[in-house]
Every structure is written in C-alpha cells, then in structure tokens.
C-alpha positions as CSV (number, residue, x, y, z in Angstrom):
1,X,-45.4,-9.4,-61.7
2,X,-44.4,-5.8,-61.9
3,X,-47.3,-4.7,-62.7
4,X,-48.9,-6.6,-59.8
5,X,-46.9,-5.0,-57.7
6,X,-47.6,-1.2,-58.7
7,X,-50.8,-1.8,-58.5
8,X,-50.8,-3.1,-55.1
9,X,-48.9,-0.5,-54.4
10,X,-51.4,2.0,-55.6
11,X,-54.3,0.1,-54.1
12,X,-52.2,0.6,-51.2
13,X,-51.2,4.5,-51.7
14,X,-55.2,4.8,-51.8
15,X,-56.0,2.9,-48.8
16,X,-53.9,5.6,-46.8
17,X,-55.7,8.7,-48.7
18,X,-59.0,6.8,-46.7
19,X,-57.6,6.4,-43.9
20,X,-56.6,10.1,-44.1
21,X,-60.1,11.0,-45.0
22,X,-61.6,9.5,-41.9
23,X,-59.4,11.2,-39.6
24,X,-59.8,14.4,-41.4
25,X,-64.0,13.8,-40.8
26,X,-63.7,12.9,-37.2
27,X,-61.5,15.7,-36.7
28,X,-64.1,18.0,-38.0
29,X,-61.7,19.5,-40.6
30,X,-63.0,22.2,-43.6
31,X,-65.6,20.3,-45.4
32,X,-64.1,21.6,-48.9
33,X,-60.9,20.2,-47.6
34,X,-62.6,16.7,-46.9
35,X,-64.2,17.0,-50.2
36,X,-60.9,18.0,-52.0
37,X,-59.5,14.3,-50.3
38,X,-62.5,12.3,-51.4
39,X,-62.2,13.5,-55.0
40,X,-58.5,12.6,-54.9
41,X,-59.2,9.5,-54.1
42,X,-61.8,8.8,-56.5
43,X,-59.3,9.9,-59.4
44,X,-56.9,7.5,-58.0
45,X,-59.5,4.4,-58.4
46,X,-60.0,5.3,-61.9
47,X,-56.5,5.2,-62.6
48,X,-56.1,2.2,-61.1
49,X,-59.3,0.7,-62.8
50,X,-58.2,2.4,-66.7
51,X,-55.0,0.4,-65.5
52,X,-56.5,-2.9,-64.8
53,X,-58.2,-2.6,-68.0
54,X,-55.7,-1.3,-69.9
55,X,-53.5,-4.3,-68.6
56,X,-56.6,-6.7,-69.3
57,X,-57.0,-5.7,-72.7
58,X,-53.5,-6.4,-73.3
59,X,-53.5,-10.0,-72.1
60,X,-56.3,-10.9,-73.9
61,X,-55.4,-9.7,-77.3
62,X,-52.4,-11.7,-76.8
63,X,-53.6,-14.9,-75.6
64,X,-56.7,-14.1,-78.4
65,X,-59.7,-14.1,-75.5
66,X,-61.1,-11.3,-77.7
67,X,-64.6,-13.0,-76.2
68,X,-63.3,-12.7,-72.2
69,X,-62.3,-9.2,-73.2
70,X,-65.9,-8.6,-74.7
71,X,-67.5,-9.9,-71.7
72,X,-65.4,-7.8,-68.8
73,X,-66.2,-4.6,-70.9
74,X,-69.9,-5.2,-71.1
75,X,-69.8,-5.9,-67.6
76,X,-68.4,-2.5,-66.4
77,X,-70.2,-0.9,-69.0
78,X,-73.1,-1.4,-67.8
C-alpha cells in the first residue's frame, strides 16, 4: 500500500506541475521557461511509469505471471 500511496502522491506532485504549466501559458510567460516546465513534467511521468514497471515486474516474478509480465512489456513496447 506504500507504494500505492507514493505514487499517488507523485501522480499528484505532477498534476500541480500542469496546473502550473497552464497558468504559466495563459500568463504569457518566457516560452523557454514554459518549455523548461513541460520537460519537467515529462521526466516525472517516466519516473513514475519505470516505477510502475519496475513495481510490475516485481509482482509478477513473485506470483510467477512471467506471461502477464511478457504481455504488459510488449504492450508498451510497441
């Protein structure tokens, strides 16, 4: 459930960096500074995606769904 939770969390963290990135756009901020914000947010979706997977893999090695595993990483793969 921990785990759950930071990742809510983080999915949360990056809903605010949107939210931020709007405003910034409507307010007709820098466009490098708008840029710099989108990019942050982009690195903190893969983080929380190498997470997921990372998290994913685990469970499945332990509960032997090598198969599910297989499936969810051709599926993002392709």
């Amino acid at each position: 459930m921990e785990e759950k939770d930071a990742i809510v969390s983080q999915l949360n963290r990056i809903n605010g960096q949107l939210v931020g990135v709007t405003k910034m756009y409507s307010d007709e901020r820098a466009c490098i500074d708008v840029v710099h914000q989108i990019l942050a947010v982009r690195n903190s979706l893969g983080r929380v995606a190498r997470e997921l997977l990372t998290s994913e893999a685990s469970r499945c090695t332990k509960e032997q769904k090598l198969a599910d595993f297989d499936a969810i990483l051709k599926e993002l793969l392709r």
